[in-house]
C-alpha positions in Angstrom: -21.8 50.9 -0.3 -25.3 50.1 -1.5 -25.2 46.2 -1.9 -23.3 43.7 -0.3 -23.3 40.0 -0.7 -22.3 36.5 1.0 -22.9 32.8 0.6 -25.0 31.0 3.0 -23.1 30.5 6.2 -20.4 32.4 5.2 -18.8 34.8 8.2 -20.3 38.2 7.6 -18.8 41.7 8.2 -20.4 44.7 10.1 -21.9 47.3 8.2 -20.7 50.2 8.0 -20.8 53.9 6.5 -19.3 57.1 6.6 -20.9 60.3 8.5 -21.5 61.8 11.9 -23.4 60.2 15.0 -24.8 57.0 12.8 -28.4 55.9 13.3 -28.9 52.3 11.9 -32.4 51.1 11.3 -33.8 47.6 10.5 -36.9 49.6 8.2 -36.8 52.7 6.1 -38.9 54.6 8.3 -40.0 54.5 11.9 -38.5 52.0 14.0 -35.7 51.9 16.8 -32.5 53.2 15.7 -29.2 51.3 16.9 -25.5 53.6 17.3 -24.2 50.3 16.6 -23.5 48.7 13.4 -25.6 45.6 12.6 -23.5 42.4 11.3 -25.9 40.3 9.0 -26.8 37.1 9.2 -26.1 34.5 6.4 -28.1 32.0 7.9 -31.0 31.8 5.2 -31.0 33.1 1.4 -32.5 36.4 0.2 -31.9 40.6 0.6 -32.2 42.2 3.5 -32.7 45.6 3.6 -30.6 48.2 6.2 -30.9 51.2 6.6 -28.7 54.7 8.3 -28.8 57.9 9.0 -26.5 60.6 10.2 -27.1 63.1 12.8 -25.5 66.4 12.6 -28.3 69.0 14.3 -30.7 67.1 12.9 -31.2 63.6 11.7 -30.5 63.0 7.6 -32.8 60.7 4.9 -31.4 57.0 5.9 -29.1 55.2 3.4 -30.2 51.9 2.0 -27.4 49.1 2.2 -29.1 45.9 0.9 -27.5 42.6 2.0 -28.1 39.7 -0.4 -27.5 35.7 0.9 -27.0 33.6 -1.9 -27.4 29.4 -1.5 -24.2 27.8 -2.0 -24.6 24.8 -5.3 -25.1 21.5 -4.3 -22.0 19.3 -3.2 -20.2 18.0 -6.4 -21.1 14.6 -7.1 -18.5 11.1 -6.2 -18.2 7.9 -6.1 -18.0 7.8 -2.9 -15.4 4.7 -1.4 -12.4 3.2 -3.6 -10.0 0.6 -2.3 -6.9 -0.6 -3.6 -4.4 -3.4 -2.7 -1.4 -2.2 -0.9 1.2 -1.0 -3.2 -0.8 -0.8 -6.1 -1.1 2.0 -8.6 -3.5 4.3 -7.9 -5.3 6.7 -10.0 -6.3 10.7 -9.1 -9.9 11.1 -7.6 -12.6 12.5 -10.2 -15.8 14.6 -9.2 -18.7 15.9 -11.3 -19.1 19.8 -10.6 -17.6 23.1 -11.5 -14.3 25.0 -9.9 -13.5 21.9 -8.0 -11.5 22.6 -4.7 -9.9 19.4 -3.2 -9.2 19.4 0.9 -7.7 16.2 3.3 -9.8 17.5 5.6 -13.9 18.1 6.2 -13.8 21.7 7.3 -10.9 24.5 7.0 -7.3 23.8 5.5 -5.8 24.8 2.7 -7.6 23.8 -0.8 -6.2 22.6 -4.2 -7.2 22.7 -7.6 -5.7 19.5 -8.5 -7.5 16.2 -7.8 -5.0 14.4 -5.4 -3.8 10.6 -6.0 -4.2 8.3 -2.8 -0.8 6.6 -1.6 -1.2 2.9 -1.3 1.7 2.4 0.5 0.4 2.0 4.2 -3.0 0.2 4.7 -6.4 1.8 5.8 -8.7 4.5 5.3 -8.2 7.7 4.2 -11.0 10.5 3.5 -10.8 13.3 0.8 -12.8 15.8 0.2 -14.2 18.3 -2.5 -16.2 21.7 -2.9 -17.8 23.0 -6.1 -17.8 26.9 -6.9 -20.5 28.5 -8.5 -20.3 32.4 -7.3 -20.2 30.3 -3.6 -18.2 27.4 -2.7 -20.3 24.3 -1.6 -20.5 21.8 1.1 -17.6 19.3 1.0 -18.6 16.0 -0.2 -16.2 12.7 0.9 -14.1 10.6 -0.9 -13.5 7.1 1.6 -10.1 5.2 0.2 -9.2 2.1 1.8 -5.9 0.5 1.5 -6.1 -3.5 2.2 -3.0 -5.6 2.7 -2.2 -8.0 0.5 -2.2 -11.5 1.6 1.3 -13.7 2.2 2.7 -15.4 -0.6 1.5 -18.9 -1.1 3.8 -21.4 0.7 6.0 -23.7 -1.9 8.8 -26.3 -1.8 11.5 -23.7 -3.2 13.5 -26.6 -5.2 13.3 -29.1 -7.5 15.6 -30.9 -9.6 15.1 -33.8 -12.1 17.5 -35.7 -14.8 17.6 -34.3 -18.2 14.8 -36.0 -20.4 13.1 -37.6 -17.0 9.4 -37.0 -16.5 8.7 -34.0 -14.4 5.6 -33.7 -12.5 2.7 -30.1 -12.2 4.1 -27.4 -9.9 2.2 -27.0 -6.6 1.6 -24.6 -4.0 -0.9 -23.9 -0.6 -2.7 -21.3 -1.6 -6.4 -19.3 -3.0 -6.8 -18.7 -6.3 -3.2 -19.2 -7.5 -2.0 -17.5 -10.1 1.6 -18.7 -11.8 3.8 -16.7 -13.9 7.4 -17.2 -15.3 8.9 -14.0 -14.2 9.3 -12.3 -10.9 6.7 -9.3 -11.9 4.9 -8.5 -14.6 3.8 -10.8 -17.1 0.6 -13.0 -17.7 -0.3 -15.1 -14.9 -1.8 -18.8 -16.0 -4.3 -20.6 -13.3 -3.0 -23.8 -14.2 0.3 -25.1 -12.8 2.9 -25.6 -15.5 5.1 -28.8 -15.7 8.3 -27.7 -16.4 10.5 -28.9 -19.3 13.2 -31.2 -18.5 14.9 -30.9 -22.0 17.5 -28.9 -21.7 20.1 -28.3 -18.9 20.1 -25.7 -15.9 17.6 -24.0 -13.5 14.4 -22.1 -14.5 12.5 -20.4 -12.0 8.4 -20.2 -11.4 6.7 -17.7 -9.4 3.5 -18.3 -7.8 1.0 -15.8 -6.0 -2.8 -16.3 -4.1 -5.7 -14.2 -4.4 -7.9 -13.0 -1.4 -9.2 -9.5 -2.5 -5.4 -9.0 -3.3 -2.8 -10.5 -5.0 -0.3 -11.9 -2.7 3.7 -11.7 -3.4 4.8 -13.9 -5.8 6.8 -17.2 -4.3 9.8 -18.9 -6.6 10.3 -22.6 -7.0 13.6 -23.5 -8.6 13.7 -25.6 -11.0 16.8 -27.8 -11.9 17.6 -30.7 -14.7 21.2 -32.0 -14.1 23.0 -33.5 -16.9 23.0 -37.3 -16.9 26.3 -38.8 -16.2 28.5 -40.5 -19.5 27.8 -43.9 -20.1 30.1 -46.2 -18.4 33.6 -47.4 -20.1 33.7 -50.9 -20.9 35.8 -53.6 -23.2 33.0 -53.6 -25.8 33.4 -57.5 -26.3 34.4 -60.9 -24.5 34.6 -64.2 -25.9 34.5 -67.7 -24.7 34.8 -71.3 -25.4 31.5 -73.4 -24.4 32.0 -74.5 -21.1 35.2 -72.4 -20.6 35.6 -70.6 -17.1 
């Protein structure tokens, strides 16, 4: 077979060819002959020529076989670290480059064509890594993604409770950069405390979370306004005569 060709580094193949008491040469005349068949090397880019001959009586014209190494394209380009907070959504990793071939591991293993998405269930670091191909794979460029824990919820007083129509005080809670919302997830969260309405009857609850890199669990505070009590029952009137007992 007259050509052959590998990418840089890859694991090459003996030559070989069919006839009778091979002579394998390293030029196409003169030179040492070898009854063994050469492997290449793929260590550096370029053709090399080989050459063989077969002997049957006499020794034939040598065959050519030339051996071509071609450089592997450039690593595809990353951003190389993301984080996330534990448990957050995560998004699939992105490369720039061509015939992209994701591994969760720097050398061997079993590649995909899909672009994984990191779990953020369990803190740390975890390394990806991806190859471009262009006729040869490339080198595997690294994809760092940490996973920081969240920190505790702020601490709170979990209850209050006020009169109907009495004058409630802010919410507080020990904490960093607090955030307050009115449901238990989701929603808009408000930096600033709220006071909570004491118009109507019942118990409303507040959630509260910190901030240090991540958002904390959110703490509740229960809030109660009790009904006032009925108004005493009385004999609406009295009278007296001056100076009666």
């Amino acid at each position: 077979t007259a050509t052959a060709s590998y990418c840089q580094n890859a694991s090459a193949t003996q030559l070989s060819a069919n006839g009778s008491n091979l002579k394998w040469y390293t030029q196409s005349t003169g030179g040492t002959s070898s009854t063994t068949a050469p492997t290449p090397s793929t260590s550096n880019t370029g053709t090399t020529n080989y050459y063989v001959s077969q002997t049957a009586g006499c020794e034939s014209a040598r065959a050519m076989i030339a051996v071509t190494v071609n450089a592997a394209p450039a690593a595809p380009t990353v951003t190389a670290t993301a984080s996330y907070c534990q448990n957050a959504t995560a998004t699939s990793l992105t490369a720039n480059g061509a015939n992209l071939k994701w591994y969760t591991q720097s050398t061997g293993g079993t590649s995909s064509n899909s672009a994984p998405t990191p779990s953020t269930s369990n803190t740390g670091t975890t390394n990806y890594y991806v190859s471009q191909t262009t006729g040869c794979e490339s080198a595997r460029a690294m994809i760092a993604v940490t996973v920081n824990a969240a920190p505790a919820a702020p601490t709170v007083t979990a209850t209050a409770s006020y009169c109907q129509n009495a004058t409630a005080t802010q919410l507080s809670a020990n904490g960093d950069n607090l955030k307050w919302y009115t449901q238990a997830t989701g929603g808009t969260s408000s930096a600033t405390a709220p006071t909570p309405s004491t118009s109507n009857t019942g118990t409303t609850n507040y959630y509260v979370s910190q901030t240090a890199g991540c958002e904390s669990a959110r703490a509740m505070i229960a809030v109660t306004v009790n009904a006032a009590p009925a108004a005493p029952t009385v004999t609406a009137t009295a009278s007296y005569c001056q100076n009666a007992t």
